[in-house]
TORKOL-4160 file (C-alpha; in steps of 0.2 Angstrom, whole numbers, padded with zeros to 4 digits, m for minus):
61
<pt num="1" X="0000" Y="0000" Z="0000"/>
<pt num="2" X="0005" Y="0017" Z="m0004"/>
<pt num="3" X="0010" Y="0030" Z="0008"/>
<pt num="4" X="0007" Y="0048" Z="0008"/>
<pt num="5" X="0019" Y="0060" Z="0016"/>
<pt num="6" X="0009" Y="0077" Z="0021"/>
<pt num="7" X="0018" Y="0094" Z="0028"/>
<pt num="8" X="0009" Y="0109" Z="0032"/>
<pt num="9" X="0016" Y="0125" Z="0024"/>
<pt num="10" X="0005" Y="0138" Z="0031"/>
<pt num="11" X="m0004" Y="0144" Z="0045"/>
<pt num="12" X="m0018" Y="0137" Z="0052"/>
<pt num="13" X="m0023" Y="0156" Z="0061"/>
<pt num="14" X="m0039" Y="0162" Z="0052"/>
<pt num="15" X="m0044" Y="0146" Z="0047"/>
<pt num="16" X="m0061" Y="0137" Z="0048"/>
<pt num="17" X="m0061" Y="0128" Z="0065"/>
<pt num="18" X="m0067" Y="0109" Z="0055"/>
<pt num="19" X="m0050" Y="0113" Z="0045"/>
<pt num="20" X="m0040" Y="0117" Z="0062"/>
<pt num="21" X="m0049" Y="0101" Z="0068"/>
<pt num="22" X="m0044" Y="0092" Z="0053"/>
<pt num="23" X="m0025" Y="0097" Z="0053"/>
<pt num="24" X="m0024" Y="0091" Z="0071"/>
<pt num="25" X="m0033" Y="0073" Z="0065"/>
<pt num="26" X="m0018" Y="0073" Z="0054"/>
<pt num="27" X="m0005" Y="0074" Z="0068"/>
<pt num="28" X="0001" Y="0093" Z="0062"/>
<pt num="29" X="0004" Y="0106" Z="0074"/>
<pt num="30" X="0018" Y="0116" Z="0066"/>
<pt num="31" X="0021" Y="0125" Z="0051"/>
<pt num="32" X="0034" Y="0112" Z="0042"/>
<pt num="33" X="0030" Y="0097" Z="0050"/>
<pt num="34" X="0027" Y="0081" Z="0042"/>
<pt num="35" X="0020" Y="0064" Z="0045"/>
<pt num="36" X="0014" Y="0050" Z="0036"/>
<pt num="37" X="m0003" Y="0043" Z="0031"/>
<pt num="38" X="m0007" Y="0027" Z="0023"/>
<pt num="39" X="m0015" Y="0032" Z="0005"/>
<pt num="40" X="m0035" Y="0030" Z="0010"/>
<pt num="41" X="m0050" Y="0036" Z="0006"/>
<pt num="42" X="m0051" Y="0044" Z="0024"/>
<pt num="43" X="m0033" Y="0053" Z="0024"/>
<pt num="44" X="m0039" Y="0057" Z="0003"/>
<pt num="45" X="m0054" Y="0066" Z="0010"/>
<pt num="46" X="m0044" Y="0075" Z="0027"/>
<pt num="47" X="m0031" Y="0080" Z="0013"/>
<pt num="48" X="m0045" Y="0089" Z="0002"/>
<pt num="49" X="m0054" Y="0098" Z="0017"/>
<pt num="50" X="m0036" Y="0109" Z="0018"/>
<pt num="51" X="m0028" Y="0108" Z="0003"/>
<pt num="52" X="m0022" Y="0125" Z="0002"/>
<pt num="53" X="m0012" Y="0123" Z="0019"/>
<pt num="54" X="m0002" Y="0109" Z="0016"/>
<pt num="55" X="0008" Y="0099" Z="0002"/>
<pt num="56" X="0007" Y="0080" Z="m0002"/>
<pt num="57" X="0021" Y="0068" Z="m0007"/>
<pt num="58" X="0019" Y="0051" Z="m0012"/>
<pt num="59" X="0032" Y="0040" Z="m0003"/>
<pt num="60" X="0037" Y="0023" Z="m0010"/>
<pt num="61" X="0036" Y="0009" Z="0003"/>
């Protein structure tokens, strides 16, 4: 299984608080933090909810 490697790279001040929520059911707290995710439909969807705040990489396992 695929596994998707996902860093914040901006600010979480003046966002929504069900994208602040969301960031924090990833495991991000900090602005150029990253942590791993297995590629699945729940992550896919956690990903789309605040796409403009972080990047996503796909990491070969």
């Amino acid at each position: 299984m695929a596994t998707l490697k996902i860093t914040q790279v901006k600010s979480r001040i003046g966002t929504k608080q069900n994208q602040r929520n969301t960031l924090r059911s990833l495991g991000l707290r900090k602005i150029r933090q990253s942590v791993e995710r297995p590629d699945d439909p729940q992550t896919r969807g956690y990903i789309h909810t605040v796409r403009h705040l972080v990047t996503v990489e796909e990491v070969q396992s």
